[in-house]
PLY file of the C-alpha trace (Angstrom):
ply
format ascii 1.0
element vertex 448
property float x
property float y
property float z
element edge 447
property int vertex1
property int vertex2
end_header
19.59 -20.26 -2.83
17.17 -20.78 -5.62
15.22 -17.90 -6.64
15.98 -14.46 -8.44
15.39 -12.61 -4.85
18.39 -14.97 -3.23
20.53 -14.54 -5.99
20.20 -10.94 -5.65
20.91 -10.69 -1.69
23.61 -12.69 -2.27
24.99 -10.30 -4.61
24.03 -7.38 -2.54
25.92 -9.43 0.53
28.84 -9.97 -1.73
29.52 -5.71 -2.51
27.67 -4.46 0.26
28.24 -6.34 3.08
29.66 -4.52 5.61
27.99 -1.02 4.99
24.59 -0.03 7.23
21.76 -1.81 6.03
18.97 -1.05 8.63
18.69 1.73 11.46
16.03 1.00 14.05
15.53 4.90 15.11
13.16 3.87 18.07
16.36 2.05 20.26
19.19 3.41 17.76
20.13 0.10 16.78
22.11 -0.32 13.84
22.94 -2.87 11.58
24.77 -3.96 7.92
23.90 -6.14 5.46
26.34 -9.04 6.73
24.62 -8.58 10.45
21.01 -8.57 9.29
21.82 -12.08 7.11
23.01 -13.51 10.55
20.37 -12.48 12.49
17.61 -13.90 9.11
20.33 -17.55 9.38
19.70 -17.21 13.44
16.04 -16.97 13.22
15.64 -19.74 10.92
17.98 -21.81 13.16
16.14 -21.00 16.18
12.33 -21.20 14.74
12.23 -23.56 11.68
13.61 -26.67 13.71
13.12 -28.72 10.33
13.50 -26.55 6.84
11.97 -28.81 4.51
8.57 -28.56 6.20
8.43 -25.36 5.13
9.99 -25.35 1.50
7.05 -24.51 -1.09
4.64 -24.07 1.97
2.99 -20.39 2.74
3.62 -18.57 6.16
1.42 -16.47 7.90
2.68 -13.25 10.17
1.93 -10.25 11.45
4.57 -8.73 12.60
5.53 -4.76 13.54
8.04 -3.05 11.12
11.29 -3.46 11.94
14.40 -5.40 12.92
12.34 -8.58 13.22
10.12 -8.55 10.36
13.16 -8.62 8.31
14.88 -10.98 9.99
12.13 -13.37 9.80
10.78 -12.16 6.18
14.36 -12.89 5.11
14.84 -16.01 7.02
11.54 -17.74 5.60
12.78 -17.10 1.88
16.00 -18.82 2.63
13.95 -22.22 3.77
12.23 -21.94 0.91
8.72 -20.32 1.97
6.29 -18.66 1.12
5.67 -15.73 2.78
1.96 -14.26 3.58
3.15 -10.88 5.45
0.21 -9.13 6.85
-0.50 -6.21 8.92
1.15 -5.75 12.35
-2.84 -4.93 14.04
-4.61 -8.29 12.75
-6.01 -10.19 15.56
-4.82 -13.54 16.17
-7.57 -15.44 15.84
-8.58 -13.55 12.66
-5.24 -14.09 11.52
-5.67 -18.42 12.13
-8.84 -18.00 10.34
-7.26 -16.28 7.15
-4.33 -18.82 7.64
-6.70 -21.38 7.44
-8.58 -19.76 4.47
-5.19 -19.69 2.95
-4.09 -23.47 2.86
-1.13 -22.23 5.08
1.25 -24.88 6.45
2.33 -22.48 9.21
1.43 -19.35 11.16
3.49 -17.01 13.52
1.90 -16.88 16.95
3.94 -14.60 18.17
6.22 -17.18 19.94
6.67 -19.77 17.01
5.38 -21.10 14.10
2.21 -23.63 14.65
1.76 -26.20 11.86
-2.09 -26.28 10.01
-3.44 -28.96 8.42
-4.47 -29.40 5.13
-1.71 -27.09 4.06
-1.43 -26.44 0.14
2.41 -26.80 -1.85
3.46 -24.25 -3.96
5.51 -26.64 -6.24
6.52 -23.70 -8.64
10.04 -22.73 -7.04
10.09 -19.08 -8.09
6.73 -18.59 -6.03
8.13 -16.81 -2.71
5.17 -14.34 -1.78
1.31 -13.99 -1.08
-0.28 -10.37 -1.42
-3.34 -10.90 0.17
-6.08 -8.21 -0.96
-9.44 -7.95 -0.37
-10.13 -5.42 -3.19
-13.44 -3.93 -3.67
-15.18 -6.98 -2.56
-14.24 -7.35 1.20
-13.50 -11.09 0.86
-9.55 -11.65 1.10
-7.76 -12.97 -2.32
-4.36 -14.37 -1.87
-2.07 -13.44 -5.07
0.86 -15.73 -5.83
4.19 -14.06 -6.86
7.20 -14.82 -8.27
10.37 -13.46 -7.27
11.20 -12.00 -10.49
7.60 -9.98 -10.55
8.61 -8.43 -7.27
12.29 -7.42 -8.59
10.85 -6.20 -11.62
8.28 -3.89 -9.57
11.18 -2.55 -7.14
13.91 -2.11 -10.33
10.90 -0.18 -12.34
10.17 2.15 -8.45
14.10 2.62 -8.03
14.59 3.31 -12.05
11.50 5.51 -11.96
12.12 7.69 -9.08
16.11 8.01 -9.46
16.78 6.25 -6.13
19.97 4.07 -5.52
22.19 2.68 -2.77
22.82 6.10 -2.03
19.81 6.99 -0.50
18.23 6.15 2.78
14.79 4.76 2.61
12.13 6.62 5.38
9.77 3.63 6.15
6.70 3.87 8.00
4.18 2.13 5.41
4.11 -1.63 6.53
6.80 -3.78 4.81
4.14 -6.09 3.40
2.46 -4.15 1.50
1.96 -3.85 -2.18
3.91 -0.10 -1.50
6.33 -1.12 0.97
7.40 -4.45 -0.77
8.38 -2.00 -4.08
9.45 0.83 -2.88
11.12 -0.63 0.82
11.40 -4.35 1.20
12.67 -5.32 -2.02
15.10 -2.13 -3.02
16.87 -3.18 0.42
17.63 -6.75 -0.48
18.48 -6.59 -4.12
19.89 -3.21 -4.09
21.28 -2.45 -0.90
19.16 0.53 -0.39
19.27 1.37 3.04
16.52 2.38 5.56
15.63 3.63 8.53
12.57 2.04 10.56
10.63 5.25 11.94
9.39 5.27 16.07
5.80 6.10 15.00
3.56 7.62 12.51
3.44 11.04 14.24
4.57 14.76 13.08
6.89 15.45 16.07
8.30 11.59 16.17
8.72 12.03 12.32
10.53 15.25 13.04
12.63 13.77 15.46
13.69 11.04 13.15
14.88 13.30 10.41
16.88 15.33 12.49
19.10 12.60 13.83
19.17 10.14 10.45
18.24 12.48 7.58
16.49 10.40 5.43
16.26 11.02 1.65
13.39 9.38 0.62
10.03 9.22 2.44
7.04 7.09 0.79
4.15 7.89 2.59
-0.12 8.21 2.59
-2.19 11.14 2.62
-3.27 11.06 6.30
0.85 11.80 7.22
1.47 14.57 4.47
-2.17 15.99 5.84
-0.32 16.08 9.46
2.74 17.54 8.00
1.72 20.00 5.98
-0.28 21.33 9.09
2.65 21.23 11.37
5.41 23.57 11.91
8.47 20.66 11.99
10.96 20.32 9.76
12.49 17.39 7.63
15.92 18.13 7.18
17.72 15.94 4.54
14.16 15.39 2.66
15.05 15.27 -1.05
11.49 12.76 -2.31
8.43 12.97 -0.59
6.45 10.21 -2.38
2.18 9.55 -1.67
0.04 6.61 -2.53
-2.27 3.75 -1.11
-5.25 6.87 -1.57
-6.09 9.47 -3.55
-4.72 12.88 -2.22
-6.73 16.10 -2.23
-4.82 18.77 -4.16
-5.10 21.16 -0.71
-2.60 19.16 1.07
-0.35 18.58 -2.07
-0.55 22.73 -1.99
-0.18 23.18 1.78
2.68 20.55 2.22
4.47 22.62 -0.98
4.18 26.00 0.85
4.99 24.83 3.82
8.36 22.47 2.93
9.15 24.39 -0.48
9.00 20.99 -2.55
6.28 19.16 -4.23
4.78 15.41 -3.80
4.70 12.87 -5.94
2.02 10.78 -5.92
2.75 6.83 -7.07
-0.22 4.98 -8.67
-0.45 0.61 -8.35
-2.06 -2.11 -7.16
-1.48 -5.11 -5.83
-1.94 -7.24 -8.79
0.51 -4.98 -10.85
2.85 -3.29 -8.23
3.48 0.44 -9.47
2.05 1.91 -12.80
2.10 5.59 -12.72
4.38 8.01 -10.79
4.18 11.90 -11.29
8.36 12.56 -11.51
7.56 16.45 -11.43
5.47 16.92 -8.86
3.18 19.09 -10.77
0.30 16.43 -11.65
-0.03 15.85 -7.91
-0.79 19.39 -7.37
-3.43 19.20 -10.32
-5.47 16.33 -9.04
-3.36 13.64 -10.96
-1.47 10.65 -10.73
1.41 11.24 -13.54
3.36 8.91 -16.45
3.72 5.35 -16.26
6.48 3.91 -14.79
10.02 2.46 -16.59
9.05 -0.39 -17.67
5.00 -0.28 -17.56
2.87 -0.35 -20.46
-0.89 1.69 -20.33
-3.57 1.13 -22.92
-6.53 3.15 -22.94
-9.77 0.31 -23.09
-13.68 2.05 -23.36
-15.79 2.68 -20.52
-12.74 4.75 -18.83
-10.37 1.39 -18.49
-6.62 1.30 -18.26
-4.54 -2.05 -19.10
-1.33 -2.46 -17.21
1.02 -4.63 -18.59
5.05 -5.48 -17.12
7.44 -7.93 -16.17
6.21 -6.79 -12.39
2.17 -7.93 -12.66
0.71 -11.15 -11.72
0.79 -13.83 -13.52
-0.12 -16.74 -11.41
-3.81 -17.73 -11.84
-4.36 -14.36 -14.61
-5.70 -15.50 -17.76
-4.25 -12.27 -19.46
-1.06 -13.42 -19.39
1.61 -13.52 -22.22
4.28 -15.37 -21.55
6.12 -14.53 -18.63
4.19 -10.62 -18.93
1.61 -10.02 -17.41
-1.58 -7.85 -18.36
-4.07 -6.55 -15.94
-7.13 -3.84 -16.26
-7.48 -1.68 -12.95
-10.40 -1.62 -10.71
-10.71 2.09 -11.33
-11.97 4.24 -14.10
-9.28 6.59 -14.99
-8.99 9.26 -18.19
-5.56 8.73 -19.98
-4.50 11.92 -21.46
-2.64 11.97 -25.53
0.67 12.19 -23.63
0.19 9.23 -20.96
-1.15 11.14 -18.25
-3.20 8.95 -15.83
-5.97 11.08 -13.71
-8.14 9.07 -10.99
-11.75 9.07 -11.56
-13.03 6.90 -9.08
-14.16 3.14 -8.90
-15.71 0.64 -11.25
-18.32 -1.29 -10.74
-20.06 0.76 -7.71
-22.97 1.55 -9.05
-25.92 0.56 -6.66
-30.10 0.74 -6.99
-31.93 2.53 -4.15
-35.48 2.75 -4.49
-35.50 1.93 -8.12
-32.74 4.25 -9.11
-29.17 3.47 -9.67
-26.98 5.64 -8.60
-23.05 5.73 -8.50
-21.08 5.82 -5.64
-17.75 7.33 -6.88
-19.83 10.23 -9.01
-21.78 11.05 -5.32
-18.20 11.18 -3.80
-16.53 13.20 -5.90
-19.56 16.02 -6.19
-18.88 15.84 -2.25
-15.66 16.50 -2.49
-16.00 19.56 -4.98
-18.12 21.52 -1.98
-16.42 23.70 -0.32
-14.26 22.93 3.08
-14.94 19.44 2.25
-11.61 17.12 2.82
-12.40 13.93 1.87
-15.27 12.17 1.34
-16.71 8.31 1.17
-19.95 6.81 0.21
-21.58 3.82 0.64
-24.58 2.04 2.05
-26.42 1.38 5.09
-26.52 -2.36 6.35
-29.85 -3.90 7.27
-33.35 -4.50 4.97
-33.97 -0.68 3.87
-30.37 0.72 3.00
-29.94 3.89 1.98
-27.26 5.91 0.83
-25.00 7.67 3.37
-21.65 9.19 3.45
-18.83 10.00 5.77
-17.39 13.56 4.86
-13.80 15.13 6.60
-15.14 18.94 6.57
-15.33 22.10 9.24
-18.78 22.72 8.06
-22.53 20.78 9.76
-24.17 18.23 7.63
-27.52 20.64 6.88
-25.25 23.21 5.04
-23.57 20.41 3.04
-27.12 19.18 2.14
-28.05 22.74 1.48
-25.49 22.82 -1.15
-25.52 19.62 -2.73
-29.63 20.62 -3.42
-28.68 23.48 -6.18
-27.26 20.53 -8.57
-27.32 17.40 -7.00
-30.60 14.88 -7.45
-32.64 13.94 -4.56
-31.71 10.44 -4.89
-28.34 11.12 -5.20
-28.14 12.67 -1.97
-27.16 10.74 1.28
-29.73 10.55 3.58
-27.40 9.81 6.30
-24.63 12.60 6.17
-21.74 12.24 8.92
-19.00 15.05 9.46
-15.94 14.24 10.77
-12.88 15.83 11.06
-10.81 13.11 9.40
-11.74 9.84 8.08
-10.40 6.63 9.82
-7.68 5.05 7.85
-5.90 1.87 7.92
-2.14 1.38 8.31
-1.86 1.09 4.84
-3.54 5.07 4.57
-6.81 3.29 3.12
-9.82 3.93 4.17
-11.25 1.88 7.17
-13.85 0.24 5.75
-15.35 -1.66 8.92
-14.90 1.52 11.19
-16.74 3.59 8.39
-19.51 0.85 7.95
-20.11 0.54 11.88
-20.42 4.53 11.81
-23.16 4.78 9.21
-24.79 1.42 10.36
-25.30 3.26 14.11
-26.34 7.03 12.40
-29.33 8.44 12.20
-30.91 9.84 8.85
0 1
1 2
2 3
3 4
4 5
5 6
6 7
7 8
8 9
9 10
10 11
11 12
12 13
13 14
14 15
15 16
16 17
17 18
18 19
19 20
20 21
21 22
22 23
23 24
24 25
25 26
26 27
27 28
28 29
29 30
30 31
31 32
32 33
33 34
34 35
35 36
36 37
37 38
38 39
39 40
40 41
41 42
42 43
43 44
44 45
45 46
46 47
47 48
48 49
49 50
50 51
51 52
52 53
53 54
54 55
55 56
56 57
57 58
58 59
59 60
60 61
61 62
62 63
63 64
64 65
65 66
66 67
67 68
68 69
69 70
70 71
71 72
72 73
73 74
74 75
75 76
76 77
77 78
78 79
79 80
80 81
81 82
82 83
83 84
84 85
85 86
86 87
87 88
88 89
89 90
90 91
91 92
92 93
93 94
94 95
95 96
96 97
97 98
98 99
99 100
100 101
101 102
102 103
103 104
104 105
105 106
106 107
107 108
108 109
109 110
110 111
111 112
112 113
113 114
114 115
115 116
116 117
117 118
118 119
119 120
120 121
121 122
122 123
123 124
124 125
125 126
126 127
127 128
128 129
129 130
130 131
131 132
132 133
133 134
134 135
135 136
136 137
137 138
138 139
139 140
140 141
141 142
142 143
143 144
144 145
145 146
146 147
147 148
148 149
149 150
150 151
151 152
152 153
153 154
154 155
155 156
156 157
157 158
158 159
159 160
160 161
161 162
162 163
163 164
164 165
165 166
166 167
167 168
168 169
169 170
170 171
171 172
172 173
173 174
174 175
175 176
176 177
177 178
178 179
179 180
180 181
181 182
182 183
183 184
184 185
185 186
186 187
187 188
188 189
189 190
190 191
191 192
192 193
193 194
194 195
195 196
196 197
197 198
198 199
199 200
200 201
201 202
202 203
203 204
204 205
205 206
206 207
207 208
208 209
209 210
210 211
211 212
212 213
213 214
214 215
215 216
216 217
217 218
218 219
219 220
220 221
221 222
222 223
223 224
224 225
225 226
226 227
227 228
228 229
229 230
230 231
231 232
232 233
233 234
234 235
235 236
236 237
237 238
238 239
239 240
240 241
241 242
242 243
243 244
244 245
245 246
246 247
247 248
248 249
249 250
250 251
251 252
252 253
253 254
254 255
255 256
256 257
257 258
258 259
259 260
260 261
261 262
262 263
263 264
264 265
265 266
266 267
267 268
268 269
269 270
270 271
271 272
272 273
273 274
274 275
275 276
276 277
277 278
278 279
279 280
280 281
281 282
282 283
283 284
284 285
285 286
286 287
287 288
288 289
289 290
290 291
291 292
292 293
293 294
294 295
295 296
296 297
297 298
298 299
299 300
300 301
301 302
302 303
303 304
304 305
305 306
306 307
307 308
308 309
309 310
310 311
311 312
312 313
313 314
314 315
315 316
316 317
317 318
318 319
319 320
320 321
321 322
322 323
323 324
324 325
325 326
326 327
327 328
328 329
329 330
330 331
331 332
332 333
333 334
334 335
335 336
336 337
337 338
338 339
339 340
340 341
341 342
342 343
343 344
344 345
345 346
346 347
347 348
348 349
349 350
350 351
351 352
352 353
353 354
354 355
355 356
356 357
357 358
358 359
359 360
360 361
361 362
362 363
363 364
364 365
365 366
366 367
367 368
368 369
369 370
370 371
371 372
372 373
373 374
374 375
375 376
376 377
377 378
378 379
379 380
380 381
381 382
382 383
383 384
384 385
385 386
386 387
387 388
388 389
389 390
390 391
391 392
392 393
393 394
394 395
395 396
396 397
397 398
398 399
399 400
400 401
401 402
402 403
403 404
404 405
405 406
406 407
407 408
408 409
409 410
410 411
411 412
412 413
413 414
414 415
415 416
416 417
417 418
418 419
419 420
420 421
421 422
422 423
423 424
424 425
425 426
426 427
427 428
428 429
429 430
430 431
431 432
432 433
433 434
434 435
435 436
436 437
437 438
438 439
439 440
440 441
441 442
442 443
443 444
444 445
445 446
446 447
């Protein structure tokens, strides 16, 4: 065991070993922290016929939560990989391609793990994980980090938000994530926080959950608290209800108050810097905003609306804003930072676009969208082909002529989509992101 994420299961193995480490609530199986090392030791034993082929090398999978992304997450570490988790609904030959893209010495298949050529060596030893992002750009980025960086991000969550070994961790955001490795993966293998894998991302099989485990902690996206707060279930045992991976509309931060009688808390990050900003009261959530920086974090105000994240948790490998072992990173998105180190959302850089002459700013058309009345949620972007024009996808109850009626008193003509769809939610990833290829193929087939 080399790195800082070993050392730390094997002092989590050494207290903890024998108490419950993982619930699967879809088959009831249970496990502790001495059973789920076997089964990580069995997997590697069973699947990685030769270790040293795959010390320093990254490995690609896409694997469900659960029992057996754990089991193989943790069994790659101890050969010495480096994991590239990705999600569970990537096709495989999309996933051979990214491998590929990657330098990847290996990829899951489902079955086993199938060697690539030309695979790259990650000869720095504390290097145990790819986030792979594609950002604003579409085009997938793989981020190199340390062990350390991710303990620093889950120990800065866990500080943060006042959760310990006590608790037990609600997960239905995919382990791999930026927001599942912080506030899931990690706190369960360096801190023995416990979880419980949920049977699906629905109200009633949510319900269900709660009232046979009783979870403490739930970190979730906006599309789940929108289903919940429109429900009538319960969530017995509930003490942190926690939102992030997109913005959430005050409504359902109101609704899901009324209707369980304690607030959200909305968690701000990245990938490139793990968590920044976490409203601990609840009451900046049901404002519009994101809340205080984490334990730990460091926010400086830059010009044109820029915030600077700096912690022991941010990337490091291949950033030249690096000191030392810290790292330093400015945010994709333009944010106002209040005199007491309040962070509020105000949409994201570098989308401005010229139509017919005129530029005109994505996130500004957006946000007057979302200010009309019964409108949800709202995105904005542009058509494909030789003539684009602007167009928008809108979650509201009312048609697209009164919306256009309405965004006519104020709103410029060129500022207005000329292709307008209403929906009555907008298509979301597994992460709680929005969809971008399912949103492109809907304005790329609508009429203006």
């Amino acid at each position: 065991m080399s790195h800082a994420l070993l050392q730390a299961w094997a002092k989590t193995l050494r207290r903890h070993g024998g108490d419950r480490a993982v619930i699967q609530a879809g088959n009831e199986t249970l496990v502790t922290f001495r059973e789920l090392d076997a089964r990580a030791e069995a997997w590697v034993e069973n699947h990685v016929p030769e270790p040293t082929s795959v010390r320093g090398r990254a490995v690609v999978f896409a694997v469900a939560n659960g029992l057996g992304w754990l089991e193989m997450f943790l069994g790659l570490l101890k050969a010495g990989a480096v994991v590239v988790p990705l999600d569970a609904a990537e096709p495989a030959m999309a996933l051979l391609r990214l491998a590929d893209s990657l330098r990847a010495g290996y990829w899951w298949t489902g079955l086993k793990l199938e060697p690539l050529a030309g695979a790259k060596r990650y000869r720095d030893p504390a290097i145990c994980l790819l986030k792979v992002t594609s950002g604003t750009t579409g085009r997938p980025r793989a981020l190199a980090f340390t062990a350390g960086q991710l303990l620093a991000d889950a120990r800065q969550v866990t500080a943060t938000m006042g959760i310990s070994r006590r608790d037990l961790n609600y997960a239905l955001i995919p382990f791999g994530h930026a927001y599942g490795l912080g506030n899931l993966t990690i706190p369960l293998f360096a801190q023995g926080v416990p979880l419980v894998c949920g049977t699906a991302p629905l109200p009633h099989a949510i319900a269900t959950d709660f009232a046979r485990w009783r979870p403490t902690v739930f970190p979730g996206v906006p599309t789940i608290w929108r289903a919940l707060a429109a429900s009538d279930l319960t969530l017995p045992g509930l003490r942190l209800a926690i939102t992030a991976g997109a913005p959430l509309p005050t409504e359902v931060a109101k609704d899901f108050s009324a209707r369980f009688d304690q607030r959200l808390h909305s968690l701000y990050g990245s990938s490139e810097t793990g968590a920044v900003a976490y409203d601990r009261t609840g009451a900046a959530t049901l404002a519009g905003a994101v809340g205080h920086a984490m334990r730990g974090v460091e926010m400086t105000a830059l010009s044109g609306a820029r915030l600077r994240v700096s912690s022991a948790a941010v990337l490091t490998h291949g950033n030249r804003r690096r000191t030392g072992r810290q790292g330093a990173w400015v945010m994709p998105d333009r944010v106002v930072l209040d005199a007491r180190g309040g962070v509020t959302l105000l949409g994201r850089r570098g989308l401005t676009v010229k139509i017919a002459g005129r530029r005109v700013n994505l996130a500004e058309v957006s946000a007057r969208l979302r200010q009309l009345p019964d409108v949800r949620e709202a995105w904005v972007g542009l058509s494909p082909g030789p003539d684009p024009v602007l167009a928008a996808v809108v979650a509201a109850s009312g048609p697209a002529a009164d919306l256009r009626a309405a965004l006519r008193a104020d709103t410029a003509a060129w500022k207005i989509p000329k292709k307008l769809i209403v929906v009555a939610a907008l298509p979301v990833t597994a992460r709680g992101k929005p969809d971008m290829r399912a949103l492109q193929a809907m304005i790329s087939v609508a009429k203006e």
